[in-house]
C-alpha positions in Angstrom: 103.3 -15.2 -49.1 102.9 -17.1 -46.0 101.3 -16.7 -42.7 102.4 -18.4 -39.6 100.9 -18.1 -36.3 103.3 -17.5 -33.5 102.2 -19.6 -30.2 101.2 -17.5 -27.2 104.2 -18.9 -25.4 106.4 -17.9 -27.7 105.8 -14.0 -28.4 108.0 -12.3 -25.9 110.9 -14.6 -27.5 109.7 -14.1 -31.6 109.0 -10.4 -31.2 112.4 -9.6 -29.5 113.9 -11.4 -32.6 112.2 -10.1 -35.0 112.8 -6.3 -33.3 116.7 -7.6 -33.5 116.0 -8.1 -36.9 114.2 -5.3 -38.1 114.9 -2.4 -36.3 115.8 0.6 -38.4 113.9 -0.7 -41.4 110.9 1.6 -43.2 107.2 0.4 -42.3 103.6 1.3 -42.5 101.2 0.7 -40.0 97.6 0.3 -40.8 95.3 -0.2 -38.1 91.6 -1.8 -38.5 89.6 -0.5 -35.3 86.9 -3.1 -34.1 84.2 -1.4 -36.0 86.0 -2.5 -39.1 87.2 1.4 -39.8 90.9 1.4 -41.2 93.5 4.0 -41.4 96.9 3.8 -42.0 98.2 5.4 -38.5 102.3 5.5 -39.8 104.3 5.4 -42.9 107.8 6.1 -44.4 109.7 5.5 -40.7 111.6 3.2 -38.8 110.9 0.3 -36.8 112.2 1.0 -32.9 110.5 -2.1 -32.1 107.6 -4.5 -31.0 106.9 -6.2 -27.5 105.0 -7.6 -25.6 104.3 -6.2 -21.8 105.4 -9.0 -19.7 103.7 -7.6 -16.8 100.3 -7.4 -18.2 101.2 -10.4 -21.0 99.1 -9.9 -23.7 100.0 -6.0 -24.4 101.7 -5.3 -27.6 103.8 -2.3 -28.1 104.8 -1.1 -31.6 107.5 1.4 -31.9 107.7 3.5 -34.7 110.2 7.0 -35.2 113.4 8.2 -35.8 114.3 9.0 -32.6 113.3 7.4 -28.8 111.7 10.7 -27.4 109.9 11.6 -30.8 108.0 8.4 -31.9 104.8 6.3 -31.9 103.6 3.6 -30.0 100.8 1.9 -31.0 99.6 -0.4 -28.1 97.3 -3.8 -28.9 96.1 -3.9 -24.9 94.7 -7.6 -25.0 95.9 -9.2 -28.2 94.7 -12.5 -29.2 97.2 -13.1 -32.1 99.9 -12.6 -33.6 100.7 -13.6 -36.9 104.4 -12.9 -39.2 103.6 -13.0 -42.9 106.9 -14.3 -44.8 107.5 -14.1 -48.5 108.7 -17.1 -50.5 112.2 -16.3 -49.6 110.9 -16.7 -46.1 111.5 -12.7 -45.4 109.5 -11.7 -43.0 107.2 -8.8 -44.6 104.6 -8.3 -42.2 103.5 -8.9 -38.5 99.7 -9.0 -37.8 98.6 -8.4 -34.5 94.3 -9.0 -33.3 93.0 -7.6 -30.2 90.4 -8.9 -28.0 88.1 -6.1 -29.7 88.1 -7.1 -33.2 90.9 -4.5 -34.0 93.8 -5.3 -36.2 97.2 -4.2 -36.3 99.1 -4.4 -39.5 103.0 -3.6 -39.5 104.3 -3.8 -43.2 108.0 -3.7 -43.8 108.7 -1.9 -46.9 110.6 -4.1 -49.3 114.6 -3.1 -49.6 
């Protein structure tokens, strides 16, 4: 597995495509809060999508459900990075996003 750094200027454009990509498909979410607590916060559902908040630019949304009106969103307000892990095949398996306040956000694809 591989981790690649996706360039501030670049995550509007990256996370649309990788939404494109992956929407429908079964994740997990674990979360890390800043105090190093972890949970997993969703699991077994389908990706809606991840953004980013071009209004306030560094707020990233990840949406989780089966349907629009009866999901989750789990919002990074100021993220610092955001990382895609790939496998050798170069699938993408995993997006990691860090917030200003230590907290991590893990989105795990489940494999097909």
């Amino acid at each position: 597995m591989t981790m690649r750094e996706i360039p501030r200027d670049r995550w509007i454009e990256d996370l649309d495509h990788f939404s494109r990509e992956h929407t429908g498909r079964i994740v997990r979410l674990l979360v890390t809060g800043g105090d190093g607590g972890s949970r997993t916060e969703v699991r077994n559902l389908p990706l809606q999508g991840i953004s980013v908040d071009s209004t306030r630019g560094s707020s990233v949304g990840i949406m989780i459900g089966r349907q629009p009106g009866d999901h989750v969103t789990h919002e990074i307000p100021n993220a610092r990075t955001i990382e895609i892990e790939r496998s050798e095949t170069g699938a993408a398996r995993a997006v990691r996003v860090q917030g200003a306040d230590g907290s991590t956000a893990v989105l795990e694809i489940a494999a097909e």
